[in-house]
C-alpha positions in Angstrom: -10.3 99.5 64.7 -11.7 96.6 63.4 -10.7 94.5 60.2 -13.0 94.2 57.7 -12.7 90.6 58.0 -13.6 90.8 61.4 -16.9 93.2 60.7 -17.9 90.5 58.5 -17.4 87.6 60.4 -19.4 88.9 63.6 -22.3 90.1 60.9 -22.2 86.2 60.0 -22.4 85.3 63.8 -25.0 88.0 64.1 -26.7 86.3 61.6 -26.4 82.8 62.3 -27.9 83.7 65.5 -30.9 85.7 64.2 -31.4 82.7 61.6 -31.4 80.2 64.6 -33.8 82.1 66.7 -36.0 82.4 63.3 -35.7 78.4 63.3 -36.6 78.1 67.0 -39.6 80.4 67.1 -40.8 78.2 63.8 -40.3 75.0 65.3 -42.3 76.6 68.3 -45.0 77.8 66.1 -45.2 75.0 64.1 -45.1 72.5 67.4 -48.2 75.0 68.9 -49.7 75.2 65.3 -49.8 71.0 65.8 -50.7 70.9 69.5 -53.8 73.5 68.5 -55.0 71.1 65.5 -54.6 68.1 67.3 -56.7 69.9 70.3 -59.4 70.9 67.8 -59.6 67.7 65.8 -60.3 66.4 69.6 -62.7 69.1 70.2 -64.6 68.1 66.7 -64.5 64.4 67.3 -66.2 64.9 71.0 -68.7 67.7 69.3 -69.3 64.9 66.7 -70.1 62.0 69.5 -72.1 64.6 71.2 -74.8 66.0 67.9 -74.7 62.0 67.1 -76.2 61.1 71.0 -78.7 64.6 70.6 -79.9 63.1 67.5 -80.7 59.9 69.2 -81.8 61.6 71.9 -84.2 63.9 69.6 -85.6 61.0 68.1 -86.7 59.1 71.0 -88.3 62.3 72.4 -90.1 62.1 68.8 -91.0 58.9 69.7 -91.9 59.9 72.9 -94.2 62.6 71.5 -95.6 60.3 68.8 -96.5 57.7 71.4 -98.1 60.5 73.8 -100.2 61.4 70.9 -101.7 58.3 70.2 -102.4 57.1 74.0 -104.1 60.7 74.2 -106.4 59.6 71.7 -106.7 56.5 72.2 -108.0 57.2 75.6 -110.2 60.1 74.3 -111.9 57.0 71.9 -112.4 54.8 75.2 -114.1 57.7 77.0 -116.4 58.3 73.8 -117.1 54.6 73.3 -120.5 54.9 74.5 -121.7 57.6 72.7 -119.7 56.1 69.3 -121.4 52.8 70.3 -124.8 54.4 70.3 -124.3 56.1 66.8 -123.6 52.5 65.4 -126.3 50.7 67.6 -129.1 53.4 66.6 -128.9 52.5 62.8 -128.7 48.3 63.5 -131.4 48.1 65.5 -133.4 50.3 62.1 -131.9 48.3 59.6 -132.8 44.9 62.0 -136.6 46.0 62.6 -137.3 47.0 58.5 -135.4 43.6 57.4 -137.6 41.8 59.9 -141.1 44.0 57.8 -139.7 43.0 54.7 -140.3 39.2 55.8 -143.5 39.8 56.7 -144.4 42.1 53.7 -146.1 41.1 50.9 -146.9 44.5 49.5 -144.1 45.1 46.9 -144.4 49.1 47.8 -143.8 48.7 51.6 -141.0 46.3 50.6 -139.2 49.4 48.3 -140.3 51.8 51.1 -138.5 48.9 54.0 -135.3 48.4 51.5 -134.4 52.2 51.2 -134.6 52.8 54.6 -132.2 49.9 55.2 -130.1 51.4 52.6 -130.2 54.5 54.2 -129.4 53.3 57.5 -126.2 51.2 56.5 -125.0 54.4 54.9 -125.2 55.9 57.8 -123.5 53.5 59.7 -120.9 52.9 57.4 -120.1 57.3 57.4 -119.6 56.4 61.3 -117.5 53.5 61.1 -115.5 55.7 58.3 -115.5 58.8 60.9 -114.6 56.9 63.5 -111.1 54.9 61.2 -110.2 58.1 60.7 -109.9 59.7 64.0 -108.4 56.4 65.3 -105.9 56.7 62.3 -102.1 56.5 63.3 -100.3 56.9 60.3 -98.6 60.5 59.5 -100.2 64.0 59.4 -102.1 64.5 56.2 -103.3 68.0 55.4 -106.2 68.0 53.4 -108.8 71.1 52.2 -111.5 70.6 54.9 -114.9 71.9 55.6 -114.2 73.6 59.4 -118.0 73.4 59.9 -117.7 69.5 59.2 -114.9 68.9 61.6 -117.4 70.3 64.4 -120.3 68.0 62.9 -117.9 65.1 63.4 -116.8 65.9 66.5 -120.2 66.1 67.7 -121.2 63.5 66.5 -119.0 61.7 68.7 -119.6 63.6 71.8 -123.1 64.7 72.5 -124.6 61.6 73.3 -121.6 60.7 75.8 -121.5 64.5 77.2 -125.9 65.0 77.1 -126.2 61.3 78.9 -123.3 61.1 81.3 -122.4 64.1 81.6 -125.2 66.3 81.7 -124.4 68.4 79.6 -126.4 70.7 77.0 -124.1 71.3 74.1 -125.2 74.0 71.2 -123.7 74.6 68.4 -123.7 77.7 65.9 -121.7 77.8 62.7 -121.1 80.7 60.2 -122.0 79.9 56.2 -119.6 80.3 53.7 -116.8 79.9 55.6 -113.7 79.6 53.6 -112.1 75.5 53.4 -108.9 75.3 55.1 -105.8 72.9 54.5 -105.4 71.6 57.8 -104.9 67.4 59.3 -108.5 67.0 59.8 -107.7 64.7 62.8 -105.3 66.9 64.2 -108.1 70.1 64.6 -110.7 67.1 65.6 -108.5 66.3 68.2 -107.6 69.0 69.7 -111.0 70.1 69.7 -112.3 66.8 71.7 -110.0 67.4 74.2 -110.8 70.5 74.8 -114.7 69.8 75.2 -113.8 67.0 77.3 -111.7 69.3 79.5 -114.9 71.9 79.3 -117.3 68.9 80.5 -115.1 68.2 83.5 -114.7 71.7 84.6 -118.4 71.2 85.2 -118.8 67.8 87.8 -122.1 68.4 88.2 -123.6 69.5 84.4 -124.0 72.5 82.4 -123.6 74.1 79.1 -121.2 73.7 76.7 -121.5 76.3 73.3 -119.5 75.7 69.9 -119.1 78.3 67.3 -117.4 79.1 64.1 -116.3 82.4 62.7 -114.2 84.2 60.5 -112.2 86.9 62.3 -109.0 88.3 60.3 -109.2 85.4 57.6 -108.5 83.0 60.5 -111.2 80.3 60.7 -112.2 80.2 64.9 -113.4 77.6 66.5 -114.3 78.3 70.0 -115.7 76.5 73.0 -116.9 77.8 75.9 -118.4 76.5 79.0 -119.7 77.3 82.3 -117.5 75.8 84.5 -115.1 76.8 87.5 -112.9 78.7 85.7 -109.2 79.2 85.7 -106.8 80.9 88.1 -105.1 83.9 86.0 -101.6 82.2 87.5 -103.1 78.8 85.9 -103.0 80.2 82.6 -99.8 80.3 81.4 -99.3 77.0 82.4 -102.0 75.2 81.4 -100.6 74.5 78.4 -97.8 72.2 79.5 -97.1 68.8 79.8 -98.4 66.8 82.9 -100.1 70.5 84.1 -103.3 69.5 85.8 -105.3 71.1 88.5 -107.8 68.0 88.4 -108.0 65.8 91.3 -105.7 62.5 91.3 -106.8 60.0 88.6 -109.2 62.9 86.7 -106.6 63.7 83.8 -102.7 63.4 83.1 -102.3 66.9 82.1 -101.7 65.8 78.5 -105.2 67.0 76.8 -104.0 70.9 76.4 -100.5 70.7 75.6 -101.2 68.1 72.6 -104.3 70.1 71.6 -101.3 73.5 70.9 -98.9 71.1 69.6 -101.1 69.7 67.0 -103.1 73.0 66.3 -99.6 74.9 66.0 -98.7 72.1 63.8 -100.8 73.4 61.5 -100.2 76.5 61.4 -102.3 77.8 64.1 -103.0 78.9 68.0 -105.0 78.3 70.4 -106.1 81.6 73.2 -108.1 81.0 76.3 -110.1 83.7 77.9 -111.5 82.4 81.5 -111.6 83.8 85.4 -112.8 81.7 88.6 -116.4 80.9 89.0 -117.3 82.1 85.3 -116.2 80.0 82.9 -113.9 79.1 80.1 -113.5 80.0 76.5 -110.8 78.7 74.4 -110.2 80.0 70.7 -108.5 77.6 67.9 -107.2 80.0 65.3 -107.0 78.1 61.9 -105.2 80.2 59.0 -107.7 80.9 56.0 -105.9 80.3 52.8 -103.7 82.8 51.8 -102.9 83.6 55.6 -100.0 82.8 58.0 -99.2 83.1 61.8 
């Protein structure tokens, strides 16, 4: 049998041992523990550089956008330039000819009569030129409570005179009273809304007729356009709204006009739907939320 002194010193060996496996399988943790930080700091620093270069990266696709947006509409305004160019010539040549009868006047009545129409012709122009700063405006998106009847009398404004004398087109418009104001970017809506009848005018190369309305459906303001023009392919239509998308011959549009007309009406809170088939025309719906009503 053995000694108790010999029970106790192979428990102490025993011991020792179980101690410096304990100590090993620490160090081992502890080395892996290290080796795991080490590996995730790593990870973070690369996830870091990484979300840094996607911001930048986001940004300049901002810019991208930005820029997009305002060569779309600046090359809406050089399209319209005739038409804006004959709203501003029609009320010069008025205010020219009555300045010209107040010379020759010598009745103090005809010369009252000659002055207010002056004044009533440089208020007109001056609304125009005021219209037209605006729409050309680059600064940021600026929601403001607008009359959705006005931003169809503006747009028109603009347009029929290009679309009735070089396009031959007949464009009629009907609009709903007491429709309620909505807090929209005026511009943005009048955008999107010129490019859309721009894109309904060339859908028709050789003339037709163009029809603006405004309703209240839902407590969502409408504006919709429809024409008579070739129509879309159904497999056109879900595409139509992205970028560089164009069935228009070479040099007839960069495929830009829809896809900024979503962006800036989803912008604000809306959508825009499109109803058309081959060979019967389009129709394309801006949904504007009514106060008190979301998408």
């Amino acid at each position: 049998m053995e000694s108790e002194n010999e029970v106790l010193q192979k428990s102490r060996r025993e011991l020792e041992i179980e101690l410096e496996e304990t100590k090993s399988l620490s160090q081992a943790r502890s080395t892996l523990l290290e080796a795991n930080i080490h590996e995730l700091n790593d990870i973070y620093h690369v996830l870091d550089e990484r979300i840094k270069d996607l911001r930048k990266r986001d940004a300049r696709i901002k810019g991208f956008e930005d820029e997009l947006i305002r060569a779309n509409k600046l090359s809406t305004l050089g399209e319209l330039a005739s038409s804006i160019a004959h709203e501003i010539k029609n009320p010069l040549i008025a205010i020219e000819g009555f300045a010209k009868r107040i010379e020759q006047a010598k009745d103090r009545s005809k010369i009252e009569q000659y002055a207010k129409v002056i004044k009533g012709e440089a208020e007109r122009l001056s609304k125009v030129l005021t219209k037209l700063l605006d729409f050309s405006r680059m600064d940021e998106p600026k929601k403001e409570h607008i009359d959705p009847n006005g931003i169809v009398d503006d747009t028109v404004l603009f347009m029929e005179h290009h679309l009735t004398r070089f396009k031959n087109v007949t464009l009629t418009v009907e609009k709903e009273d007491n429709l309620p104001y909505i807090e929209v970017d005026k511009i943005h809506v009048q955008q999107a809304l010129v490019n859309i009848i721009i894109n309904a005018a060339q859908a028709m190369p050789h003339g037709g007729g163009i029809h603006i309305s405004t309703s209240l459906r839902d407590r969502y303001v409408v504006l919709s356009i429809s024409d008579e023009g070739i129509g879309i392919k159904a497999e056109d239509i879900p595409r139509i709204f992205e970028s560089f998308f164009t069935t228009k011959a070479k040099g007839e549009g960069t495929g830009l006009g829809l896809s900024l007309s979503k962006r800036l009406i989803e912008a604000n809170g809306g959508k825009i739907e499109v109803e058309s088939s081959p060979g019967s025309g389009s129709t394309f719906r801006l949904f504007l939320p009514a106060p008190g009503k979301t998408l």
